[in-house]
N, CA, C and O of each residue as an XYZ file, in Angstrom:
880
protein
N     -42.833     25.914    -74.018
C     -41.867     26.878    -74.522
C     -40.621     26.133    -74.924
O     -39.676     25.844    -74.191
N     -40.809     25.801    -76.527
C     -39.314     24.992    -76.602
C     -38.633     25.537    -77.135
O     -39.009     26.185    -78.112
N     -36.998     25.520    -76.637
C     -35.862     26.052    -77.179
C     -35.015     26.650    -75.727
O     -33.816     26.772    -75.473
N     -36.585     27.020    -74.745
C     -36.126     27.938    -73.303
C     -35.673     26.771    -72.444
O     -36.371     25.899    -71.927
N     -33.801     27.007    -72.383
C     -33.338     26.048    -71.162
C     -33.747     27.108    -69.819
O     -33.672     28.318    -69.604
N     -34.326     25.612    -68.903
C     -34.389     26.537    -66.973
C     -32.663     26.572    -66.760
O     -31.897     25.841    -67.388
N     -32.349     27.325    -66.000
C     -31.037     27.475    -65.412
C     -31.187     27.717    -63.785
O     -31.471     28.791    -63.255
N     -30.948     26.560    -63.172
C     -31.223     26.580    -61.597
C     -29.951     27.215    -61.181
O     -28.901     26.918    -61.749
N     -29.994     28.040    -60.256
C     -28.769     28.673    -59.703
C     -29.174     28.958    -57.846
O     -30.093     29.442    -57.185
N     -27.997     28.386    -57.642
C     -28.197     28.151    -55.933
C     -28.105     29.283    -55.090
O     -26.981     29.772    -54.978
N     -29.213     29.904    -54.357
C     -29.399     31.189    -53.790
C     -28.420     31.398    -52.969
O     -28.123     30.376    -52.350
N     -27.647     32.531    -52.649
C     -26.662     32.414    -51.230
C     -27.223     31.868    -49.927
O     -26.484     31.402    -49.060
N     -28.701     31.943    -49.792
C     -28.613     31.294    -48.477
C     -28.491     30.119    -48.884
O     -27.690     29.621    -48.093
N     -28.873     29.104    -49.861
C     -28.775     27.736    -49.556
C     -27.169     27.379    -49.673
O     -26.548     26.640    -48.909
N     -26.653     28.080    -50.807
C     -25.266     27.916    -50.487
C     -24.867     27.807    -48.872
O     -24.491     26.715    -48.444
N     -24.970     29.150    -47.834
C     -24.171     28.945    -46.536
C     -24.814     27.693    -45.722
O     -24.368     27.340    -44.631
N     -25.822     27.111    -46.317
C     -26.871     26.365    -45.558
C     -26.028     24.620    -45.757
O     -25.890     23.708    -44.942
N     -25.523     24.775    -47.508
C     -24.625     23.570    -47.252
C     -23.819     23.665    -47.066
O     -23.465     22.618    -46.524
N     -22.467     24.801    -47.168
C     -21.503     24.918    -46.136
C     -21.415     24.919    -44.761
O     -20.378     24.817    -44.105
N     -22.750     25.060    -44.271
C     -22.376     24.656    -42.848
C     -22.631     23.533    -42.304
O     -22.162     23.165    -41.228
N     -23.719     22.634    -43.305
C     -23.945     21.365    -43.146
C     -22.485     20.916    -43.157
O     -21.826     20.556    -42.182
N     -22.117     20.998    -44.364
C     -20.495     20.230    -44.642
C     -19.557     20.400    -43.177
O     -19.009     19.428    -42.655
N     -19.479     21.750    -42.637
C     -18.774     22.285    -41.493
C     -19.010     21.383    -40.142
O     -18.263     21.110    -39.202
N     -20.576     20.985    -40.493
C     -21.253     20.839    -39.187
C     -20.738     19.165    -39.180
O     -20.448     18.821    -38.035
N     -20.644     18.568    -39.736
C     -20.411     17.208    -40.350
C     -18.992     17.181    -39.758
O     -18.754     16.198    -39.057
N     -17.758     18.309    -39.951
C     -16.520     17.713    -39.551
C     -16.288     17.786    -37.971
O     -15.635     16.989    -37.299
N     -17.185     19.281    -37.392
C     -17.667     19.178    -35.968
C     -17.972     18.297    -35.505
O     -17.552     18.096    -34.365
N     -18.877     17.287    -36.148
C     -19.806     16.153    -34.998
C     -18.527     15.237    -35.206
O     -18.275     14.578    -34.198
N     -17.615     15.025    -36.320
C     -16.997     13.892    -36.372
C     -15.483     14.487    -35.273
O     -14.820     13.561    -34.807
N     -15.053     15.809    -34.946
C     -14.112     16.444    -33.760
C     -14.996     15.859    -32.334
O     -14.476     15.163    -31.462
N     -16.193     16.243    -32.336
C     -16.765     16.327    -31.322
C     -17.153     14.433    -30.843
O     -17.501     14.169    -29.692
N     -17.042     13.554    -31.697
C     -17.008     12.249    -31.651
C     -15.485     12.190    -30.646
O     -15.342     12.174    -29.424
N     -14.579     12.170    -31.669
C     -12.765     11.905    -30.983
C     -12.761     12.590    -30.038
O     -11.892     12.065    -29.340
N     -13.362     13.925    -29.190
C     -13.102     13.960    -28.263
C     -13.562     13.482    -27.422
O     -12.902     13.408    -26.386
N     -15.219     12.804    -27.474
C     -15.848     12.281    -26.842
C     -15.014     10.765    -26.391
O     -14.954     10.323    -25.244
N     -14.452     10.177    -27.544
C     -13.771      9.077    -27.057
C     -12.686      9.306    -26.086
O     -12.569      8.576    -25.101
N     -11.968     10.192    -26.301
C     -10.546     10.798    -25.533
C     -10.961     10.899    -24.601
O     -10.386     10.169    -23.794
N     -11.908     11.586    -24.094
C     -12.846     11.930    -23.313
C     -12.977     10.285    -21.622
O     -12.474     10.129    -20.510
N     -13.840      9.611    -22.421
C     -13.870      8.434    -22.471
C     -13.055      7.703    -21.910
O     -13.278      7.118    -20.850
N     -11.738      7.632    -22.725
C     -11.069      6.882    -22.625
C      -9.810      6.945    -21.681
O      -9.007      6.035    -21.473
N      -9.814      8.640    -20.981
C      -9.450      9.255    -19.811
C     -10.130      8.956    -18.683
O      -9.531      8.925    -17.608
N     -11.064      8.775    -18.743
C     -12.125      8.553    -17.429
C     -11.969      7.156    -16.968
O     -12.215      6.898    -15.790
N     -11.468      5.955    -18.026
C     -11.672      4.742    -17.972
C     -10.575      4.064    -16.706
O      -9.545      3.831    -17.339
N     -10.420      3.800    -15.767
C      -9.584      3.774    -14.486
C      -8.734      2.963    -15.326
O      -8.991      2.520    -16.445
N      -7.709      2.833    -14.648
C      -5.948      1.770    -15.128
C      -6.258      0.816    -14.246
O      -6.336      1.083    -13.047
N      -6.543     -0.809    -14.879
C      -6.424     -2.015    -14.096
C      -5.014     -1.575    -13.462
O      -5.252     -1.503    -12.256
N      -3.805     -1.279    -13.648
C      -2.652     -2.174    -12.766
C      -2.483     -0.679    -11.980
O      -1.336     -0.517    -11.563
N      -3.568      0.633    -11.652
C      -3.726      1.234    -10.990
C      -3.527      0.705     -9.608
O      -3.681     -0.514     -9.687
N      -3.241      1.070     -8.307
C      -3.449      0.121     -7.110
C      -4.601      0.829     -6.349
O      -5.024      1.970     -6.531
N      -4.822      0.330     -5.871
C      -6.199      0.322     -4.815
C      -5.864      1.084     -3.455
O      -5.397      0.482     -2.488
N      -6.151      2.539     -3.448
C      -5.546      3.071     -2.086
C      -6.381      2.940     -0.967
O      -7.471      3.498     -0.844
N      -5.544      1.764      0.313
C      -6.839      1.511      1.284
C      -7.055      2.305      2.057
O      -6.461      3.376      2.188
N      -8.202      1.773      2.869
C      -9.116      3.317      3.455
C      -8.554      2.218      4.999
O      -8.286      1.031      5.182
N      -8.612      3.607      5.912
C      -8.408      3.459      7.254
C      -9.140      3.529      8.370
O      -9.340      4.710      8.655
N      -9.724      2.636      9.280
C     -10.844      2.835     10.086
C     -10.479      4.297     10.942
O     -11.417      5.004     11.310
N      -9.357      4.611     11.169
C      -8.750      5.823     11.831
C      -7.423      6.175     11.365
O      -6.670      5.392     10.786
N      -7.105      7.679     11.709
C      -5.543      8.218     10.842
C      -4.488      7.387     11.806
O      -4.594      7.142     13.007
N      -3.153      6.939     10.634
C      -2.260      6.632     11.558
C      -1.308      7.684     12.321
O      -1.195      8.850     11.943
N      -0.692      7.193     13.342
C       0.366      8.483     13.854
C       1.630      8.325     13.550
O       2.505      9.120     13.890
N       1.844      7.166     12.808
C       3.130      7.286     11.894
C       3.339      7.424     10.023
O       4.198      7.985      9.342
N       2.145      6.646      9.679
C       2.222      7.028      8.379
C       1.410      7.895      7.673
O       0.234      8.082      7.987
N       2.073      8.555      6.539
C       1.195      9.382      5.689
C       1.053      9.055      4.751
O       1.731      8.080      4.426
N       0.174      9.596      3.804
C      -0.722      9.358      2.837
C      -0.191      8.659      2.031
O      -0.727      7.659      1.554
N       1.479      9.255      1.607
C       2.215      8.711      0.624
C       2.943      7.561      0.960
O       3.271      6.932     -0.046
N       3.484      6.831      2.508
C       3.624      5.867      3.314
C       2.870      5.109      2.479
O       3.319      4.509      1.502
N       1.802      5.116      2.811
C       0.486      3.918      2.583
C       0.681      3.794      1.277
O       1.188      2.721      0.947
N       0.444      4.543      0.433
C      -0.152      3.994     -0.941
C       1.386      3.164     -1.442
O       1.269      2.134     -2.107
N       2.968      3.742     -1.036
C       3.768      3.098     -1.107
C       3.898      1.723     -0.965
O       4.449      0.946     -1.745
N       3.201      1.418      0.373
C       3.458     -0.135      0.928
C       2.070     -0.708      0.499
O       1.856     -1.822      0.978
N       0.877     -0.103     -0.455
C      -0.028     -0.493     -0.431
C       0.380     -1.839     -1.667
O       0.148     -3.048     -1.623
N       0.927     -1.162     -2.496
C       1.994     -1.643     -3.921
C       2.602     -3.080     -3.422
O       2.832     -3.791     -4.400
N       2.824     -3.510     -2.572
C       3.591     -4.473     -1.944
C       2.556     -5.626     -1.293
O       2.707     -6.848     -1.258
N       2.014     -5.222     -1.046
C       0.827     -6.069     -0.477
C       0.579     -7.524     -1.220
O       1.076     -7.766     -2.320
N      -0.213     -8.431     -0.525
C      -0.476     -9.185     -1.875
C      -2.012     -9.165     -1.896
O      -2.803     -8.709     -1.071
N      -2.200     -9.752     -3.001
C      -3.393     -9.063     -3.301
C      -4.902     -9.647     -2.742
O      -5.992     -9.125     -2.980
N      -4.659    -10.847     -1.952
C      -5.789    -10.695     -1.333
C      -6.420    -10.211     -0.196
O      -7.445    -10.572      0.381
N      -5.286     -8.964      0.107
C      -5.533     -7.991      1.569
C      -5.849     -6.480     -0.040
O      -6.280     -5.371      0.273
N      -5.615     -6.733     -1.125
C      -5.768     -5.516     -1.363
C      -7.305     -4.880     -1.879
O      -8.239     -5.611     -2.208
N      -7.361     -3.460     -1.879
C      -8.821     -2.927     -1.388
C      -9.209     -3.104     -0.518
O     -10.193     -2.364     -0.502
N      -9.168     -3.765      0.642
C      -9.696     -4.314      1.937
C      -9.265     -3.124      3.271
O      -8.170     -2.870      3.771
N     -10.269     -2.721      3.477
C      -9.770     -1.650      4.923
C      -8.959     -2.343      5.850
O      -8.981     -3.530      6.172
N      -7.902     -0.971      6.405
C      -7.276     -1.404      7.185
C      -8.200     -1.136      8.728
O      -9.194     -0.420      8.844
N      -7.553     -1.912      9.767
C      -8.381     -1.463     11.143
C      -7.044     -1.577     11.867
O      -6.085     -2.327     11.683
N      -7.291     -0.534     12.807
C      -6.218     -0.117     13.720
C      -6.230     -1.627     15.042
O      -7.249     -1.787     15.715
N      -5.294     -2.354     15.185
C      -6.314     -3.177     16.117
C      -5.095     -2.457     17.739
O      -5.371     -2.295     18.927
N      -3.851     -2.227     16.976
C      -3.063     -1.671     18.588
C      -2.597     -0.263     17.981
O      -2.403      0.066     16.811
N      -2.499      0.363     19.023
C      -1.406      1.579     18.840
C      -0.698      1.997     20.473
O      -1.297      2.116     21.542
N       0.612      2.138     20.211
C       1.226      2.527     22.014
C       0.231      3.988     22.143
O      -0.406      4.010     23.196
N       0.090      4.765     21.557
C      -0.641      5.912     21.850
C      -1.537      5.608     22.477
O      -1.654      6.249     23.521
N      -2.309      4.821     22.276
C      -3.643      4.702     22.572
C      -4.024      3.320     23.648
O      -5.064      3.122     24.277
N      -2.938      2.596     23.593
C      -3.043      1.248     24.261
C      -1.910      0.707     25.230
O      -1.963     -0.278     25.967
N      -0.660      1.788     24.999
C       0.086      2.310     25.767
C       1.369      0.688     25.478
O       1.003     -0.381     24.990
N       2.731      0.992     25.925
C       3.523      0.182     25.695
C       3.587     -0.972     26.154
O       4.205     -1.119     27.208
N       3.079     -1.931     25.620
C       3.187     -3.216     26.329
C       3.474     -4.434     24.872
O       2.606     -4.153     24.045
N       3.949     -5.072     24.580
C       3.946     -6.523     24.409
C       2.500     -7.536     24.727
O       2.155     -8.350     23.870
N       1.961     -7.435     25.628
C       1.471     -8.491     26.124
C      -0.034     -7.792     26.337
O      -0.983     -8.384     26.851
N      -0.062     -6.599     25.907
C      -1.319     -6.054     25.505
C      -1.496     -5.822     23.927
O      -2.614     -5.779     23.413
N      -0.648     -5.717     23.408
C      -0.533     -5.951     21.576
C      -1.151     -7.541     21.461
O      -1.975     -7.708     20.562
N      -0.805     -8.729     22.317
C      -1.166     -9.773     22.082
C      -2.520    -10.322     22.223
O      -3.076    -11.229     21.604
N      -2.941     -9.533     23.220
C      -4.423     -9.686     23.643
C      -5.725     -8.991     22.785
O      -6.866     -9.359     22.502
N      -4.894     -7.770     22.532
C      -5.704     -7.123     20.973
C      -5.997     -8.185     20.082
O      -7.155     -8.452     19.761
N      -4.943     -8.845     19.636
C      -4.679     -9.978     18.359
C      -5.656    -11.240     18.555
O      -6.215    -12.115     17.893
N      -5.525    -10.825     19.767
C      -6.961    -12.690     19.810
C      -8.095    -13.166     19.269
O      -9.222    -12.721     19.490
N      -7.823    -14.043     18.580
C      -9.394    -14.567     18.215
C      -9.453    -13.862     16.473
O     -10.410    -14.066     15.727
N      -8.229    -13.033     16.082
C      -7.651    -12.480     14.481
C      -6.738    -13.688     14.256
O      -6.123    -14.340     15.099
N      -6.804    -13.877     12.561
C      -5.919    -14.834     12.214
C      -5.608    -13.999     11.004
O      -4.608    -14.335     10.370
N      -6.458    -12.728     10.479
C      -5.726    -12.301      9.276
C      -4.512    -11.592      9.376
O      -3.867    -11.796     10.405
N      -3.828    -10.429      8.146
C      -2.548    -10.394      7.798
C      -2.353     -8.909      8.812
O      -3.257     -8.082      8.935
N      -0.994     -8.792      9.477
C      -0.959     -7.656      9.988
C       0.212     -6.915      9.545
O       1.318     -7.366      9.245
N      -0.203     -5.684      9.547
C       0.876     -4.670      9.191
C       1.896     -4.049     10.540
O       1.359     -3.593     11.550
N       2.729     -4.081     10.456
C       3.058     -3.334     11.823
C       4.377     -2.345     11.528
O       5.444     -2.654     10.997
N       3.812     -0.671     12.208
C       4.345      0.142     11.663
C       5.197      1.054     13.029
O       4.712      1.644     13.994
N       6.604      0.861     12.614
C       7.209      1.786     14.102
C       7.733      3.081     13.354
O       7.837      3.217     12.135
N       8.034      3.987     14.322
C       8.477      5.297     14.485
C       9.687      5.276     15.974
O       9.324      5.051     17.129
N      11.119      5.566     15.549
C      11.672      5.275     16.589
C      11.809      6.772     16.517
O      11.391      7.634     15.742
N      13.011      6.764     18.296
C      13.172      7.947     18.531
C      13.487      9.005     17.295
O      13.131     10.181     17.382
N      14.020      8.608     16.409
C      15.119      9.545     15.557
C      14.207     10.056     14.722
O      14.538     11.212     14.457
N      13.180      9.737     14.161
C      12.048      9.676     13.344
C      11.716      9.035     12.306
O      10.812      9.317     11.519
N      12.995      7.478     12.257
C      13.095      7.020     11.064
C      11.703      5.730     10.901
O      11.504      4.798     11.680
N      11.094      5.988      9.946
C       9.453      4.735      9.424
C      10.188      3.559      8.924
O      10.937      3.608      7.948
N       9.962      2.534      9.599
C      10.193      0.733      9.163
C       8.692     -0.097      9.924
O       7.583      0.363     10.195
N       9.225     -1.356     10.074
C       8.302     -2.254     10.173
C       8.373     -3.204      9.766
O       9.455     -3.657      9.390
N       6.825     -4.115      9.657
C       6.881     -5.605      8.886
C       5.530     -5.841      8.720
O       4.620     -5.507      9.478
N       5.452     -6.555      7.474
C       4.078     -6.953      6.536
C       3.920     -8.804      8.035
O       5.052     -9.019      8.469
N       3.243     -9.458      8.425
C       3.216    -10.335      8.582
C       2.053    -11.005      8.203
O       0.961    -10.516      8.492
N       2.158    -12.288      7.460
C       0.823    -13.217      6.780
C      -0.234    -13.390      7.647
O      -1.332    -13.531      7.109
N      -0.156    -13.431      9.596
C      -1.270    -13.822      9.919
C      -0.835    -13.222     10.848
O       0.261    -12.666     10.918
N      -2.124    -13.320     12.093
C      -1.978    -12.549     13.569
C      -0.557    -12.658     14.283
O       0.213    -13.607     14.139
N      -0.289    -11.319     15.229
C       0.747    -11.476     15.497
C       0.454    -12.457     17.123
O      -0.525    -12.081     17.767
N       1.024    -13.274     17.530
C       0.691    -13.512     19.075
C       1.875    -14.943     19.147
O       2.783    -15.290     18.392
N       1.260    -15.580     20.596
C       2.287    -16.219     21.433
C       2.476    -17.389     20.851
O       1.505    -18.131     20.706
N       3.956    -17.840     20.336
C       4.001    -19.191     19.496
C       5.406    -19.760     20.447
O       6.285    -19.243     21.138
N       4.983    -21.208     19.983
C       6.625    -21.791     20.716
C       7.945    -21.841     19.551
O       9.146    -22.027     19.746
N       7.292    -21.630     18.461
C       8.481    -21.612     17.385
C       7.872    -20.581     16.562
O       6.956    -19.808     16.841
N       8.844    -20.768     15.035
C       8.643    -19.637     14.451
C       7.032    -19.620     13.523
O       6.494    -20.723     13.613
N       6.516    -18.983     12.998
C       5.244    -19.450     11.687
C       5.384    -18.173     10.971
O       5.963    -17.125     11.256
N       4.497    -18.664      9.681
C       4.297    -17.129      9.088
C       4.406    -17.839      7.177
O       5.073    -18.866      7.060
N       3.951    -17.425      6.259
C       4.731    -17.667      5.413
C       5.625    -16.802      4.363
O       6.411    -16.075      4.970
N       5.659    -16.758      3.818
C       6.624    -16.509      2.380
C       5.981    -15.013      2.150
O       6.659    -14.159      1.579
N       4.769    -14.750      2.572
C       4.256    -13.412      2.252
C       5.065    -12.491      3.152
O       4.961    -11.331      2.754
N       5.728    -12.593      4.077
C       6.143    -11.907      5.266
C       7.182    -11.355      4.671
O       7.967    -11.934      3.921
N       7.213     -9.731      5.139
C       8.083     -9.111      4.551
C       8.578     -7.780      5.397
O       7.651     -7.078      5.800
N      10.141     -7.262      5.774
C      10.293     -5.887      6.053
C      10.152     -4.658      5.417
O       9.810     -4.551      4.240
N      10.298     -4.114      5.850
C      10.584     -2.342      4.931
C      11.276     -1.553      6.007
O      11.502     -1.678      7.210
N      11.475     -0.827      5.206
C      11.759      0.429      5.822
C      12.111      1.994      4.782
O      12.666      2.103      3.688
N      11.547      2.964      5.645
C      11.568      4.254      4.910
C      13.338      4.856      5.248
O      13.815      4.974      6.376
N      13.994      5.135      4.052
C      15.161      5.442      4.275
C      15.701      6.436      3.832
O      16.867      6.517      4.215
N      15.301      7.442      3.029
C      13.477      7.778      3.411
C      12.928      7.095      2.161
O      11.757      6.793      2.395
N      13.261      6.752      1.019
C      12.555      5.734      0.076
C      12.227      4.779      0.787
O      12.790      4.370      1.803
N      10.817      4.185      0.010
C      10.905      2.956      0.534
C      11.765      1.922      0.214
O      12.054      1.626     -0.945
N      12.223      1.309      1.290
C      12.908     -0.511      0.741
C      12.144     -1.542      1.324
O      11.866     -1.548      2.524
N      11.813     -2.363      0.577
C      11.000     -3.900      0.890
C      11.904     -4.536      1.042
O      12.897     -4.004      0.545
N      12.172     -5.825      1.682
C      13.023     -7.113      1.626
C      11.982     -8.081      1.781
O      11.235     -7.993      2.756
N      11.821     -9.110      0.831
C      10.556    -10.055      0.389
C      11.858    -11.040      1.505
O      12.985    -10.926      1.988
N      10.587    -12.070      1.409
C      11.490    -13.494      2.001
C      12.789    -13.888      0.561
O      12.787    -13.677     -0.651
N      13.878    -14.614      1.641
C      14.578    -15.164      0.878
C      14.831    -16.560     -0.109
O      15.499    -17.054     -1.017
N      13.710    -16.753      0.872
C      13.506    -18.859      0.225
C      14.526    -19.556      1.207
O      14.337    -20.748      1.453
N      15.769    -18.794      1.883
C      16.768    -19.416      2.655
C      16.242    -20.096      4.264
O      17.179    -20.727      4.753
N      15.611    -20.100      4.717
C      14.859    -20.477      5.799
C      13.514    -19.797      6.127
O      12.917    -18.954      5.457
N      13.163    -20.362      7.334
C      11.181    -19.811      7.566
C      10.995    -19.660      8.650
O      10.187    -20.133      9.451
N      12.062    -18.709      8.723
C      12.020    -18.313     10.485
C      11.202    -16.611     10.308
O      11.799    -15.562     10.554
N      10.098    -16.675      9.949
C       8.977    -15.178      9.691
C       8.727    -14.774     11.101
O       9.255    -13.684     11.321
N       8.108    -15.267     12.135
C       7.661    -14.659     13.155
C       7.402    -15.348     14.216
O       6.617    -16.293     14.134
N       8.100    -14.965     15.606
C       7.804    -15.442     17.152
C       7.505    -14.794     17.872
O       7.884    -13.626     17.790
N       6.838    -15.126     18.735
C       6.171    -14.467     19.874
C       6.291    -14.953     20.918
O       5.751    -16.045     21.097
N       6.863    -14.477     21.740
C       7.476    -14.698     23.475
C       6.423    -13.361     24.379
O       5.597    -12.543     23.977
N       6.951    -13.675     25.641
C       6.031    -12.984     26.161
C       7.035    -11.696     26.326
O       6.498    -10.590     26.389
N       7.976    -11.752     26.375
C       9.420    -10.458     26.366
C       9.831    -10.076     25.285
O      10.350     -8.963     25.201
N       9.693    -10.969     24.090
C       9.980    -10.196     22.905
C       9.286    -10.892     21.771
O       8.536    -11.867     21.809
N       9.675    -10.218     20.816
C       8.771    -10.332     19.195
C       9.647    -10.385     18.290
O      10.186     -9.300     18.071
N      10.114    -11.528     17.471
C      11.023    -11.515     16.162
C      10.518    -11.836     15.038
O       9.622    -12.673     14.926
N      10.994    -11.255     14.160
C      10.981    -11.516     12.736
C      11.981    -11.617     11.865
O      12.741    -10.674     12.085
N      12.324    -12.189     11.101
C      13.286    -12.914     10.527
C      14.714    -13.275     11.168
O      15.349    -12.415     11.778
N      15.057    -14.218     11.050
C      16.127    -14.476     11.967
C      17.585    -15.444     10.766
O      17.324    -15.705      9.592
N      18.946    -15.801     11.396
C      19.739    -16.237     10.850
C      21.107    -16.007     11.416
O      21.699    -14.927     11.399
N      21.633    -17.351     12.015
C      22.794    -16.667     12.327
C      23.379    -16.169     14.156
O      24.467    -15.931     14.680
N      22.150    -16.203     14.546
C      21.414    -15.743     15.896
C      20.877    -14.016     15.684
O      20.520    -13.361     16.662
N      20.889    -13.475     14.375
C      20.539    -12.321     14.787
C      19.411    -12.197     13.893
O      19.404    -12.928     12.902
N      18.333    -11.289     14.102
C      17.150    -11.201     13.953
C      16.655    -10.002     13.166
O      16.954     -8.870     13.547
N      15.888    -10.206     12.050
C      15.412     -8.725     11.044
C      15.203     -7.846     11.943
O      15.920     -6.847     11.881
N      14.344     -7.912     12.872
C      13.374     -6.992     13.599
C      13.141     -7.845     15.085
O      12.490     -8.885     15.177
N      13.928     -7.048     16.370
C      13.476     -7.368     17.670
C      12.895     -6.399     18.228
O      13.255     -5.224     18.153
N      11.682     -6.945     19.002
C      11.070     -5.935     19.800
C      10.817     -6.348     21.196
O      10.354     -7.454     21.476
N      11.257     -5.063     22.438
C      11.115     -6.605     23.428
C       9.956     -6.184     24.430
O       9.128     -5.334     24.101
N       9.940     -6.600     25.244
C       7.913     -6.848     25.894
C       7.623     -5.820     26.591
O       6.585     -5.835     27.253
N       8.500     -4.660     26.601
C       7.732     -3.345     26.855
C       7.153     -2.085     25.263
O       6.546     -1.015     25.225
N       7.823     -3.080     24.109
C       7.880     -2.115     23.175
C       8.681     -0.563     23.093
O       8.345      0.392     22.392
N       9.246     -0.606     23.556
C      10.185      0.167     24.158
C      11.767      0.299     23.058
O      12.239      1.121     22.273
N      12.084     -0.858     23.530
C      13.380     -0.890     22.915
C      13.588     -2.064     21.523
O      12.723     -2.869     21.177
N      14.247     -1.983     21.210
C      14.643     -2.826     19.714
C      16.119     -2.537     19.160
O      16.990     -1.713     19.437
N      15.937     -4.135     17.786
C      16.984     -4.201     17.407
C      16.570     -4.854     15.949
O      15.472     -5.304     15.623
N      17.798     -4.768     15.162
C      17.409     -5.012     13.777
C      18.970     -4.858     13.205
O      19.735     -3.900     13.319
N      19.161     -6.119     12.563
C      19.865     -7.035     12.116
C      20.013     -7.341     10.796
O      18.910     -7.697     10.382
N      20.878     -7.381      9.882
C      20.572     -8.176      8.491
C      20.110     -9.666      8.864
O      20.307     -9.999     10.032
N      19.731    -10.261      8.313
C      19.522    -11.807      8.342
C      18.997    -12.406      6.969
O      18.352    -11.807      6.108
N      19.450    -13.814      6.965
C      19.080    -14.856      6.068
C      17.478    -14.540      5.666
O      17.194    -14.128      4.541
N      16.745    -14.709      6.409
C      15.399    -14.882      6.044
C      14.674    -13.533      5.055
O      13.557    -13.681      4.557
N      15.239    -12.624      4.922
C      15.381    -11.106      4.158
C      16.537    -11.011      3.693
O      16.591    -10.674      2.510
N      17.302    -11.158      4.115
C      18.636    -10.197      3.666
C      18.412     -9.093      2.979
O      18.560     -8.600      1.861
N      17.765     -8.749      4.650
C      17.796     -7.220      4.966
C      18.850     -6.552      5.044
O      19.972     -7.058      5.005
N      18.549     -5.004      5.196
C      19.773     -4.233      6.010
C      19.329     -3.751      6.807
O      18.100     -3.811      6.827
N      20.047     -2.964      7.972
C      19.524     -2.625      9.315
C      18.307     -1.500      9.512
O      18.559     -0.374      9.940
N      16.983     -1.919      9.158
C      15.463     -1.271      9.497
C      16.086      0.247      9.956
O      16.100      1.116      9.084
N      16.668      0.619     11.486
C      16.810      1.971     11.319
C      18.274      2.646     11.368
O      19.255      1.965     11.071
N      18.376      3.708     11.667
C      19.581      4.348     11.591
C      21.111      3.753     12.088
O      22.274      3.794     11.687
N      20.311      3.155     13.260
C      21.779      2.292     13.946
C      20.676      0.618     14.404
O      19.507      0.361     14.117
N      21.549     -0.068     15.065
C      21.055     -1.606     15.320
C      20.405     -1.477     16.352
O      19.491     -2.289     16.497
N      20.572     -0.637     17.232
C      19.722     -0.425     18.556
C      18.701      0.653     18.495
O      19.128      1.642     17.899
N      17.524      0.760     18.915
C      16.718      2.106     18.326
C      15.638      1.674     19.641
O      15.460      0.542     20.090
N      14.890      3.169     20.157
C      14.061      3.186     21.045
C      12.539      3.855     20.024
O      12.582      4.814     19.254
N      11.533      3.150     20.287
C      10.512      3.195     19.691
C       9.898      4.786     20.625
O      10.047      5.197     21.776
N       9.242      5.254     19.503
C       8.455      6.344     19.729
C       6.757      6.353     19.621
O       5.950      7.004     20.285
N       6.544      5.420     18.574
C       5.431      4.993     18.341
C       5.335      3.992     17.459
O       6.045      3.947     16.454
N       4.462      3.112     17.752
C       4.178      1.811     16.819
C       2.769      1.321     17.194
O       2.326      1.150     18.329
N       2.000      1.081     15.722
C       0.965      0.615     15.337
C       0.680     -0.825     14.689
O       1.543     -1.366     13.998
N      -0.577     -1.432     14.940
C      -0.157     -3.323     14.390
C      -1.799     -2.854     14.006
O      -2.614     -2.550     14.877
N      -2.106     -2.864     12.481
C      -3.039     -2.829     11.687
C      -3.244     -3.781     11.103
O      -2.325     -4.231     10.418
N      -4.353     -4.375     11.134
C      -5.249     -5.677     10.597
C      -5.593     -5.416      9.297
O      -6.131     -4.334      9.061
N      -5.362     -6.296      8.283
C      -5.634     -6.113      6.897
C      -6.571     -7.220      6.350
O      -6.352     -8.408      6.589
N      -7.521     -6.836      5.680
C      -8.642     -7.632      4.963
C      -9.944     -7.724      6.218
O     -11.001     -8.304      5.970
């Protein structure tokens, strides 16, 4: 039949059939970007910190305590469970039973007081706490205290007087004759000092403070 042009004309269904192809096309490419967003929410933050887990709850710090001082740590105690190795609650006030816990440990200890008033301090120390004739410890050794923020005082580089152990008392940083943190061999009573080795300021409310509770947690 010559002269007869065909004239193809696109039925309405195939029409909606490629409009929704076309539609369906900008969907999968929405449904892609969210998948990445998606994705890329789920993906954890390296400089996230590592909140450590506790062989048992403490009776001075909370949740937000910890992950605070977790930040401070160095990092080869971090992720690493903590273990309760003393608590006065539980092991009752002594000095010279905190030391006997510690025996035969050489890793890093945390040690966390609660004095009468209710104010949270303490000290990070690099290795076990126990009986020395002079001072040891190194450069990792550090105070805090909740005021109620936290404050850290890292070492100063000014001397390396970190930590002694007597059978009557327990110091940490010293300068001057006065001492970051004294504790003496009933655990009982204390004192806390600015000093050279921090240049700290005074851990709790006043320089003299009676302990209420204190814990010495083993790290790594």
């Amino acid at each position: 039949m010559k002269g007869l042009r065909w004239r193809y004309t696109r039925l309405p269904s195939q029409m909606e059939d490629a409009l929704c192809g076309e539609d369906g096309e900008e969907e999968d490419e929405e449904d892609e970007e969210e998948k990445k967003e998606a994705a890329a929410a789920t993906v954890p933050d390296p400089e996230a910190p590592v909140e450590p887990q506790l062989t048992e709850a403490s009776q001075v710090l909370g949740a937000s305590e910890i992950r605070q001082l977790s930040l401070h740590l160095p990092p080869r105690v971090t992720g690493h469970p903590w273990s309760l190795a003393f608590s006065t609650s539980r092991d009752g006030f002594s000095l010279r039973r905190l030391y006997r816990q510690m025996e035969g440990c050489s890793r890093p200890v945390l040690l966390v007081l609660r004095d009468q008033e209710g104010q949270m301090f303490g000290a990070f120390s690099s290795s076990a706490l126990r009986l020395s004739k002079g001072f040891y410890g190194t450069g990792e050794t550090f105070l805090f205290s909740f005021a109620p923020q936290l404050k850290v005082f890292k070492w100063t580089g000014s001397n390396s007087f970190f930590v002694k152990g007597d059978w009557d008392s327990l110091m940490m940083g010293s300068g001057s004759g006065q001492f970051g943190l004294w504790l003496d061999g009933d655990l009982y009573h204390g004192r806390s000092h600015p000093c050279a080795t921090f240049n700290n300021e005074v851990l709790a409310r006043q320089e003299q403070f009676y302990i209420r509770d204190l814990e010495a947690w083993v790290l790594g």
